[in-house]
Structure formats: C-alpha cells, structure tokens
C-alpha positions in Angstrom: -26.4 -48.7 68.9 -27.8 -52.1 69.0 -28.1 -54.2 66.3 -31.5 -55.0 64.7 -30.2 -58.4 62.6 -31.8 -61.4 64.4 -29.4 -63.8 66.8 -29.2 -67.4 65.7 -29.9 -69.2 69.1 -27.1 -71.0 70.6 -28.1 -74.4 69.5 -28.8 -73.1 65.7 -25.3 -71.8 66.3 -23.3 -74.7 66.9 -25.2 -76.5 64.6 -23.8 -74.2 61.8 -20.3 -74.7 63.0 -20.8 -78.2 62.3 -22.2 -77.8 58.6 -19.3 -75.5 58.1 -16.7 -78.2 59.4 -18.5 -81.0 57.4 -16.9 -79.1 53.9 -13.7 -80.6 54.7 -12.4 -79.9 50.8 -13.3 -76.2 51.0 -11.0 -76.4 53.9 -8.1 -78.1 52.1 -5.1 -75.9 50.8 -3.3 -77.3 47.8 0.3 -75.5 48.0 0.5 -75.1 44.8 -2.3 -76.0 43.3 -0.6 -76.1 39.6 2.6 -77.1 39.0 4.4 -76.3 35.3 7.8 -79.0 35.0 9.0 -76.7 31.5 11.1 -78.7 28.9 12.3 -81.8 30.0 14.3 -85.2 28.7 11.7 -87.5 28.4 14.4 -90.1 30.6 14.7 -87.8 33.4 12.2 -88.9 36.4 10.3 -86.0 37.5 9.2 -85.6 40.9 7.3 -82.6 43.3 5.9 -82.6 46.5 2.7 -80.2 47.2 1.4 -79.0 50.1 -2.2 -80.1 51.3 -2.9 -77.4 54.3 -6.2 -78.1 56.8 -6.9 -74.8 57.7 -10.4 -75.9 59.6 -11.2 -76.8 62.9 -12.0 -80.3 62.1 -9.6 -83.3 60.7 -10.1 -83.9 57.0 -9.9 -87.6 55.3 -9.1 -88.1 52.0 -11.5 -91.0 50.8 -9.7 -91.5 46.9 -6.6 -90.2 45.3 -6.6 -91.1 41.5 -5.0 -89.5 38.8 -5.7 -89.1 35.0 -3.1 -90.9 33.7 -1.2 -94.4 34.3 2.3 -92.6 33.5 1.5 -90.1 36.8 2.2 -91.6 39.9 0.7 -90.1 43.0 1.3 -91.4 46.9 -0.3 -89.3 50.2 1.4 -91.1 53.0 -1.3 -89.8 55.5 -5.2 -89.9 54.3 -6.0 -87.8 57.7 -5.1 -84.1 58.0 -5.5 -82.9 61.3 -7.1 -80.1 62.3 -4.4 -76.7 61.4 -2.2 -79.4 60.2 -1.2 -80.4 56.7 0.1 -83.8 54.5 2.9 -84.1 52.2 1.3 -85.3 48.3 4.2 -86.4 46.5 3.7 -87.0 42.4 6.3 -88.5 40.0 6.6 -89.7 36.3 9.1 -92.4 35.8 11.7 -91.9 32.6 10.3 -91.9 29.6 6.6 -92.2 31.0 5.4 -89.1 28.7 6.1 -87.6 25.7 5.5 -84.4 24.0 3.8 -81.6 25.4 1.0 -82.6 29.2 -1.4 -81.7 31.2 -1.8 -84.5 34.0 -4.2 -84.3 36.7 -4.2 -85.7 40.2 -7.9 -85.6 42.0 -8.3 -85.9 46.4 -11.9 -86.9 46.7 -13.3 -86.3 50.3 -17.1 -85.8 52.1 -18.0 -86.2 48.2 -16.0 -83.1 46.3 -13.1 -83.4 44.6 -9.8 -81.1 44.3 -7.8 -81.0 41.0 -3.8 -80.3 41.2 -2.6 -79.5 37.7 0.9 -80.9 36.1 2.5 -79.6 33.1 5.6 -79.7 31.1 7.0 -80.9 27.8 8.7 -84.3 27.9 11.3 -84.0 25.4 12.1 -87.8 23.7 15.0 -88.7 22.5 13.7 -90.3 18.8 10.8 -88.9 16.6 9.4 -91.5 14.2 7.9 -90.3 11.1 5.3 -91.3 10.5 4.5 -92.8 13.6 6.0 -96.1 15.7 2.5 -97.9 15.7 1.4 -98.2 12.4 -1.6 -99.7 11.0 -0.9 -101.1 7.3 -4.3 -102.1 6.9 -5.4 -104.8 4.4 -2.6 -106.7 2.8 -2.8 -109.3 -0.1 -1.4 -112.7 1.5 1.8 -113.8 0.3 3.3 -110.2 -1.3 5.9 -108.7 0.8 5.5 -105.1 2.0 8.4 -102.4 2.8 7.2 -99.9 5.3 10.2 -97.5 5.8 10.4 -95.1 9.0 12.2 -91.8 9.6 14.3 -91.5 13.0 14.9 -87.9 14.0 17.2 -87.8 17.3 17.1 -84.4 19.7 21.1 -84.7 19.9 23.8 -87.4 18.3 22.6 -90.7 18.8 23.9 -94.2 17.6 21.6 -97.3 17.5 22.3 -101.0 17.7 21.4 -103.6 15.3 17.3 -103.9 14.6 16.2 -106.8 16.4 12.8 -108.4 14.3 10.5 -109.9 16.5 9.3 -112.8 14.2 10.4 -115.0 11.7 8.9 -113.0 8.5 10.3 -109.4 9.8 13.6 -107.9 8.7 14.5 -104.7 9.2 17.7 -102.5 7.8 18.9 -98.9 9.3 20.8 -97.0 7.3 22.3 -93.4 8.6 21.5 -89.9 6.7 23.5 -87.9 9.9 24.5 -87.7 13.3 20.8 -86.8 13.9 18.7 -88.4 11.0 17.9 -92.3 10.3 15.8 -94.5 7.9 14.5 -97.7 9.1 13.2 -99.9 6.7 10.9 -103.1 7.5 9.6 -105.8 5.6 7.3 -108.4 5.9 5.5 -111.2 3.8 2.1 -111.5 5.0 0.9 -115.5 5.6 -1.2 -116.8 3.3 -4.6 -117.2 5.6 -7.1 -114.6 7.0 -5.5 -113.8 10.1 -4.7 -109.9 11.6 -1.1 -109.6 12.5 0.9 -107.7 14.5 4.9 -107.3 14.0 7.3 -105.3 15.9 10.9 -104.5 15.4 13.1 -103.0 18.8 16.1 -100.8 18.1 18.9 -100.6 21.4 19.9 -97.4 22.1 23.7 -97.4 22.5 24.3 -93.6 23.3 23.3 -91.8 24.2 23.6 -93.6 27.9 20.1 -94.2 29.5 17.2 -94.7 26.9 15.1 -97.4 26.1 15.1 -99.1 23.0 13.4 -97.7 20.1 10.1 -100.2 19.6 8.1 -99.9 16.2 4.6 -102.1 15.2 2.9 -102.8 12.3 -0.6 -104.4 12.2 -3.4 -104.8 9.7 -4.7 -108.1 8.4 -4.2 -110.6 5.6 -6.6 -111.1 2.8 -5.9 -114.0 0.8 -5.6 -113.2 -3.0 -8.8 -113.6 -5.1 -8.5 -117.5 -7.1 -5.6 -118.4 -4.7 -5.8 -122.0 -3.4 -6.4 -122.6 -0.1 
C-alpha cells in the first residue's frame, strides 16, 4: 500500500540533516552525567574522568568549559569530538578544597546550549570550629581588650602546635579537654583610632600527617570611647 504522507524533496531533505547535525549538544553523551564521591577526608585529592560520547554524524566543539566553583578543577584535553568519537573530561578537587556536604557543577557550552555534569560528596575536615573560624566581633570600644574563645572538635586524635598570632596585639592560648576536643582562646586590645581590623591566628597541625594548619580571623572595627582624647 502506498503511503499518503507527503515526501520532503531531496534538497528539503538534506537541508534537515544539516539542522539536525547543527544541535551538536543534543548529540553529546556525558558518561556519567552525575557523579556522587560519598564521604571523604577533606585532604584526600579527588579525581574522575567522564565520558563525553559524539554519537552524530558531525564533529562537535566545545566553545567554554567553566565550572561553579574555584575549588573544582576541570581540564578537556580535546575541545573537538569527532564524529562517533568521544573526549576524555577529567575533574579534580585538590586536598582540602571543600568542606562539608557539595554539589559542584561543571558546564560544556557549544552552538549556544549548555550540558551540566553533576559532583557530589561530603568532604569530611579534619577540625570543626565552634562557632566559626571567621568571625566578625563587630564594634569594639578602642583600647579594652577582648577574649574571643573557640571550640576545636577533631574527626580522630589530633595534636596541634603552638598558636602562631599574626600581629603584635594578638595572643592566643590552646588548652586540651581530650584526644578530640580543644579550646582556643584569643585576645586582642583594639587601637585606639577608627580603623576596621582584621586579626588572624594559624594553628600547625602536627598529626595527624598531611593537613594544613588550622587558620582563625576576627574582624570588626574600633570605635574610640566617648570623651577619650584623641
């Protein structure tokens, strides 16, 4: 029986094929497309390599690869997938370039669309600080001395080296509660002028092996006391 659907002539035809190979990111495969990393120490490097498959019968260029964080690192040797070929996208976080629980995303922008590959995990840090290692102390009266103290909770055994003050008005004191449990206490004496400050006090992590050193800040400003000569 013939068919009563209309023919596309042969130049309409071709000229389909064309807008069909001119979707080049419909085309593209991630392998996976989402990747979960689980529980992980935060000073363990992670990294995966995906998949990008050209299925099409045209070569695909990747115009932009970005991604939505600065602690995701993302390199695609090869911007041109040939034709029933595929790339290699590798991605990697560097130790302690997250903490807590992520979603990063990775975007491969082509012929104007864009395709999303998904990471998650849970970076596990070393040190908790309670109540957080960037605090902002807010207004001080100049010339009174503030104590700001700081709980350090560790996932496992941990010893720490001295505090090491960044300034010549910072001094800081740890004292140990366990194996696992620490209290950091800093203190300042704010300068006399209006002036915002910042201070910041590192603690060396001697095992154990492979962690940074602890960093913690304090900022806020200095308001000279009401009646105080200048």
């Amino acid at each position: 029986m013939a068919s009563n659907m209309p023919r596309l002539p042969p130049i309409l035809f071709r000229f389909a094929l064309l807008l069909l190979s001119a979707l080049p990111l419909r085309a593209l495969e991630l392998l996976p497309p989402s990747v979960s990393l689980g529980r992980f120490p935060a000073n363990q490097a992670q990294e995966r390599v995906i998949a990008l498959r050209n299925p099409s019968e045209a070569s695909v260029a990747v115009d932009a690869l970005r991604t939505s964080c600065g602690c995701l690192e993302a390199d695609l040797p090869s911007r041109e997938i040939p034709a029933h070929g595929q790339a290699s996208l590798t991605v990697r976080i560097p130790p302690e370039g997250v903490s807590g629980p992520f979603t990063h995303l990775v975007f491969l922008e082509t012929g104007g669309e864009v395709r999303t590959f998904r990471l998650t995990g849970e970076a596990v840090p070393l040190v908790a600080v309670t109540p957080q290692r960037i605090l902002s102390v807010g207004t001080l009266p100049a010339g009174q001395p503030c104590r700001r103290d700081f709980l350090l909770s560790t996932s496992e055994p941990t010893e720490f080296g001295e505090p090491e003050p960044h300034g010549g008005c910072v001094a800081a004191r740890l004292e140990r509660q366990s194996d696992t449990r620490w209290t950091l206490s800093v203190t300042f004496t704010p300068g006399r002028e209006t002036a915002l400050f910042r201070h910041r006090v590192t603690l060396p992590v001697l095992s154990p092996a492979g962690w940074q050193p602890v960093e913690i800040v304090l900022h806020g400003r200095t308001q000279p006391q009401a009646g105080a000569e200048p």
